[in-house]
C-alpha positions in Angstrom: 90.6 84.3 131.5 94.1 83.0 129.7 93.1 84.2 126.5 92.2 87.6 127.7 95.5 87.8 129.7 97.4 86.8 126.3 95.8 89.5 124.3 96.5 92.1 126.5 100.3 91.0 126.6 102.5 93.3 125.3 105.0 91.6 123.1 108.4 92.4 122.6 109.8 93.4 119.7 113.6 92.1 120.3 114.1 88.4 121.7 116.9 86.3 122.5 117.7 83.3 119.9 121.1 81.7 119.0 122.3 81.6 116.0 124.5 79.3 113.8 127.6 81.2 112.7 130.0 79.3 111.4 129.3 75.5 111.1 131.3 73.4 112.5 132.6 71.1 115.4 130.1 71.8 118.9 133.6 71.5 121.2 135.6 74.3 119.3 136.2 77.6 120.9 134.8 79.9 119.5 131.5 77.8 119.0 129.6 77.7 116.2 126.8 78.9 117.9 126.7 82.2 119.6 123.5 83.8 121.8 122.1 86.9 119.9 119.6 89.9 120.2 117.6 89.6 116.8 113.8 91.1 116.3 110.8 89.1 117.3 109.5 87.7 113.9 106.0 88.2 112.7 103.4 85.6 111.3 103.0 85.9 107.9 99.6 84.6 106.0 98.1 81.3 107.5 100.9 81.2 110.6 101.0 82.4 114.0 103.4 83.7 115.8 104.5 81.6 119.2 106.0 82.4 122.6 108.4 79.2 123.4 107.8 77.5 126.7 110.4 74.4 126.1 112.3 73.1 123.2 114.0 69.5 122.9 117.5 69.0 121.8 118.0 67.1 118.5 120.8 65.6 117.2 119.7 66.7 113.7 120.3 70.1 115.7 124.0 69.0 116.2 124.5 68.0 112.7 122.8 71.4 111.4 125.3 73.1 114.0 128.0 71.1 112.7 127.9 71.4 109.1 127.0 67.7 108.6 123.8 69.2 106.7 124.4 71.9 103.7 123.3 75.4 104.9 120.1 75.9 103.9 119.4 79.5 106.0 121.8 81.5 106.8 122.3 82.1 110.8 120.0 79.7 111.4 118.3 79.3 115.0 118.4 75.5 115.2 115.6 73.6 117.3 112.5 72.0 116.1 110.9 70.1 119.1 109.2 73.6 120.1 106.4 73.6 122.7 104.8 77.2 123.1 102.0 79.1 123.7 99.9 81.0 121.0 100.5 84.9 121.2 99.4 86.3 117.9 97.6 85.5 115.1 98.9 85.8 111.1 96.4 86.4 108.6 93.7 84.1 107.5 95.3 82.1 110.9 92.2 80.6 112.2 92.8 76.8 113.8 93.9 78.1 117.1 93.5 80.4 119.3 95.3 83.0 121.5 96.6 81.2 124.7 96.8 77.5 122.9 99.3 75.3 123.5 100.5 73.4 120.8 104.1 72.2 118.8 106.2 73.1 116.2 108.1 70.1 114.3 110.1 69.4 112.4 108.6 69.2 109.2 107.5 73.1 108.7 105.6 73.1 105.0 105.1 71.1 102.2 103.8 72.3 98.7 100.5 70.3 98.6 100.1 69.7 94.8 103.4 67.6 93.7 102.7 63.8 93.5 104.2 63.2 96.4 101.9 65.5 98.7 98.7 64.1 96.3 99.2 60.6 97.1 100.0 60.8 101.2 103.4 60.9 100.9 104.1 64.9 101.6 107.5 63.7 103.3 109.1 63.1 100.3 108.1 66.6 99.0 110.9 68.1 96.6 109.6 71.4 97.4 109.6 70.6 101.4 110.8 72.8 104.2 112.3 72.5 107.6 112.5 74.2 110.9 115.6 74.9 112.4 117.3 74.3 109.3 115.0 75.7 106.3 113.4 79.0 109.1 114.7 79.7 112.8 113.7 77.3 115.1 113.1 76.8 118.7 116.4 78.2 120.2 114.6 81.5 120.9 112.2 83.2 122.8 109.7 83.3 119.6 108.9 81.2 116.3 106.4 81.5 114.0 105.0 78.4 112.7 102.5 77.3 109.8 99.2 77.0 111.7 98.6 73.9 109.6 101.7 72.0 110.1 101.2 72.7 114.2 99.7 69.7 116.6 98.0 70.6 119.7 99.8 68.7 122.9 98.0 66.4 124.9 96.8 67.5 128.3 98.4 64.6 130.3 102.1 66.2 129.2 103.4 69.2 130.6 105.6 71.5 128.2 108.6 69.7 129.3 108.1 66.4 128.4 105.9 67.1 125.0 109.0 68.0 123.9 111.0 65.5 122.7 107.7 63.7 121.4 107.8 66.6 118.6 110.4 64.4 116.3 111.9 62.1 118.6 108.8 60.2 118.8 107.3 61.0 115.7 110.4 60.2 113.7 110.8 57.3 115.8 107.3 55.9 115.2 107.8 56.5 111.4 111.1 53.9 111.7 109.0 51.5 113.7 106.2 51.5 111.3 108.8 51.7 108.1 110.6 48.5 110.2 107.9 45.8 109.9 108.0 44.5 113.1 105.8 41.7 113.4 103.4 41.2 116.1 105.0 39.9 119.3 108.4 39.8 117.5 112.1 41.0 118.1 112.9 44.6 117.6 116.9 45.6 117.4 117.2 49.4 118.4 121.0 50.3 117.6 121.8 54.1 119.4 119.9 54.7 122.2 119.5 58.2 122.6 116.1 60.8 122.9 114.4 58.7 119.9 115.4 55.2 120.6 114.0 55.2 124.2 110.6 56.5 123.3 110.4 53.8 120.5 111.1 51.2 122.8 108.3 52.2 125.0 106.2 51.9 122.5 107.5 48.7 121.2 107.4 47.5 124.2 103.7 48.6 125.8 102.4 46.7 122.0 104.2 42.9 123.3 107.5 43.4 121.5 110.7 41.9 122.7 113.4 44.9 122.3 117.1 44.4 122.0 119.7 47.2 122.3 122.9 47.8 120.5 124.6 51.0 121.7 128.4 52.4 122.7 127.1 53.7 126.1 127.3 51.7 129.1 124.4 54.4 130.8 122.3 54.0 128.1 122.7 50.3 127.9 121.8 50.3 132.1 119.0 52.5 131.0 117.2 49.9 128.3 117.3 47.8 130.6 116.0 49.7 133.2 112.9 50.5 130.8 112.7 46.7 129.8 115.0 45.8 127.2 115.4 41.9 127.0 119.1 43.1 126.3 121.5 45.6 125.3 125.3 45.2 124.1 127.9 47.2 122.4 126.7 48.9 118.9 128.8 46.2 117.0 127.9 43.4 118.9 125.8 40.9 117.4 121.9 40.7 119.3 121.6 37.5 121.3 119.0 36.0 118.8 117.8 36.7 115.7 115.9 39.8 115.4 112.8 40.3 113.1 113.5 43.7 112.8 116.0 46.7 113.7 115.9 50.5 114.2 119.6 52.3 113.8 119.1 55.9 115.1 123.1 56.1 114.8 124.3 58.5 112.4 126.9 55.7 111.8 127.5 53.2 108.3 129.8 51.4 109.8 126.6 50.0 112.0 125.0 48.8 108.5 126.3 45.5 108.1 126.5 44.5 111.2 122.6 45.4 112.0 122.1 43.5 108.8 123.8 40.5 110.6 122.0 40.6 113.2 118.9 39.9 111.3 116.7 36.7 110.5 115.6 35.9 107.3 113.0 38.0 105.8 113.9 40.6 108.1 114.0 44.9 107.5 116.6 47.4 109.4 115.1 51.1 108.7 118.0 53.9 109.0 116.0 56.4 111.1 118.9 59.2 110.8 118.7 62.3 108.6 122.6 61.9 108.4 124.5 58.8 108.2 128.0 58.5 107.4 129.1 56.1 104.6 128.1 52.9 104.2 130.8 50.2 103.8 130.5 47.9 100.9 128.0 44.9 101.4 128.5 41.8 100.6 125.3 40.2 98.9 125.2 36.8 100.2 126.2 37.8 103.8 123.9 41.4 104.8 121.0 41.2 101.8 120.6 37.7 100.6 117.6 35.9 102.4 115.0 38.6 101.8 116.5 41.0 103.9 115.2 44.7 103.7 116.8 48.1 104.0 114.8 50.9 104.1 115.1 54.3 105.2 113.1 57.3 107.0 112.6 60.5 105.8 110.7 63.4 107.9 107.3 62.1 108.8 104.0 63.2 107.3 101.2 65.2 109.8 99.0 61.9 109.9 102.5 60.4 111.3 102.3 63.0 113.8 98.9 63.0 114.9 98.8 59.4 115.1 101.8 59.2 117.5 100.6 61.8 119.8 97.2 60.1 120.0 99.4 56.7 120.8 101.9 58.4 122.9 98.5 59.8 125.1 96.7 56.9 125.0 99.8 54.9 126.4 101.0 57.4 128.6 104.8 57.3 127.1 107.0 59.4 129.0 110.3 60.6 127.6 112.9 60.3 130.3 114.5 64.6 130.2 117.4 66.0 131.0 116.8 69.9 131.2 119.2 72.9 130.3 118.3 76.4 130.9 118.3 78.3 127.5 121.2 79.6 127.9 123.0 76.3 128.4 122.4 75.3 125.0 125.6 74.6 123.8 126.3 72.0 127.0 123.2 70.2 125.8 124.4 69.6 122.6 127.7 68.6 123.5 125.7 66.2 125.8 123.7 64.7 122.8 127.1 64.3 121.1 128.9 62.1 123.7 126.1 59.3 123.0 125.7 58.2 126.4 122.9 59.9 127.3 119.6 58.6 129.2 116.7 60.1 127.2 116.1 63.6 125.9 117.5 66.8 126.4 115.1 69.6 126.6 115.5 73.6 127.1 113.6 75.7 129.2 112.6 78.7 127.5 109.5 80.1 129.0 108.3 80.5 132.2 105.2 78.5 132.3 105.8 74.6 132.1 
């Protein structure tokens, strides 16, 4: 009976979206986002075409807004945590079906015949492309999204909630996995924002002991509240040791002191897509000993499905914060405080 109802839907052929204007800082007035009428776009060959119920806020989406990333589309609609409903079908678009449910990430196409793509490692495609950044996002009423690069959302979470798990979680399970922690050992988590406190669920629910290191004194009460061993100032060094450390900070000045903070053998994985410059390391204090330093870049679909199965399977539930769409410019001055508790989210549609 949904189906049929979505078929007979009329769509619209105008929708609300905002749009990117003028990069630059998200407290300036005018902003450099601004709320427009634009047409409804239409799903080209192998993509559908979907009707947004919910869409997280980012902070990639602050640094796109920002200017902290090079403009790669023009009046961009930022947002790529995009939970919607099915509403039309592109040609050759088969995997779904009208009145499905499913997410739109982050990571929007890759070419599927360089090296990279060929060997299981489509993240680092040269020829790679992004929503919210590379196509309009999730800020809008509408967005059409490759039918391949689309996950269907677990039942248990409602529209809300899967959110956030769309590249929060997924690009936080990539730094966890990219981190080495080893079994039963000492995680550092340095920022503690949307990403962060889904990692540390996981970390966590699997026997880890998780230390946080973050300028907010809510987000520090919060770790703890979800079961941090502890949590301290961003530059403070961890109470022991750690095995490994996450930062999610967009912050190099955070580099050496994470590297600190390790024990020998150790890895810190820079989770960010933007990180301000790294001060210059000295060898025999941050690297010497067999320390690692890695980095995350995008995920890869098997990265994706494999979270959400996890994130089902352990019932992880992102803490949310929710804006009405047109409050997004609060939210993302909310996301750049750094003292927030979770995930910000967007209500867009009407059925969550």
């Amino acid at each position: 009976m949904k189906i049929e109802a979505i078929k007979m839907t009329t769509i619209p052929t105008k929708m609300k979206a905002w749009e990117v204007t003028t990069p630059g800082p998200i407290e300036t007035n005018p902003a450099p986002l601004h709320m427009v009428t634009k047409p409804v776009p239409q799903p080209g060959r192998g993509e559908v075409l979907v009707r947004i119920l919910a869409c997280g806020v980012c902070h990639t989406d602050l640094h796109v807004s920002e200017g902290d990333l090079p403009v790669h589309h023009d009046h961009v609609t930022p947002g790529h945590e995009i939970v919607g409903e099915v509403v039309k079908l592109g040609p050759e678009a088969s995997r779904f079906k009208l009145g499905d449910r499913i997410g739109v990430p982050w990571l929007r196409w890759t070419c599927g015949v360089c090296s990279y793509c060929r060997s299981g490692q489509e993240n680092l495609c040269p020829n790679s492309r992004y929503t919210g950044w590379d196509h309009d996002g999730g800020y809008a009423e509408y967005v059409t999204a490759h039918e391949a690069f689309a996950y269907r959302i677990p039942a248990r979470f409602d529209s809300l909630t899967a959110a956030p798990l769309l590249c929060a979680g997924i690009i936080g399970y990539r730094a966890y996995e990219r981190a080495n922690v080893p079994e039963g050992g000492r995680l550092g988590l340095y920022g503690f924002g949307g990403s962060a406190h889904i990692t540390a669920q996981i970390a966590l629910d699997q026997g880890m002991e998780v230390h946080v290191l973050t300028r907010g004194k809510d987000a520090r009460q919060f770790a703890l509240e979800l079961g941090a061993t502890s949590a301290r100032g961003a530059y403070d060094l961890p109470p022991v040791p750690l095995d490994s450390a996450i930062s999610f900070a967009p912050v190099g000045e955070i580099v050496p002191t994470a590297l600190a903070g390790l024990k020998p053998g150790g890895t810190l994985a820079l989770a960010g897509i933007h990180v301000s410059d790294i001060p210059s390391l000295n060898y025999q204090d941050a690297i010497f000993h067999e320390k690692n330093l890695t980095s995350v870049e995008s995920n890869t679909r098997h990265d994706g499905e494999t979270f959400l199965k996890l994130a089902d399977r352990l019932d992880i539930h992102p803490e949310i914060t929710e804006y009405a769409f047109s409050d997004a410019l609060a939210a993302l001055r909310y996301v750049k405080k750094g003292d927030i508790r979770g995930a910000c989210v967007l209500r867009i549609g009407e059925s969550n």
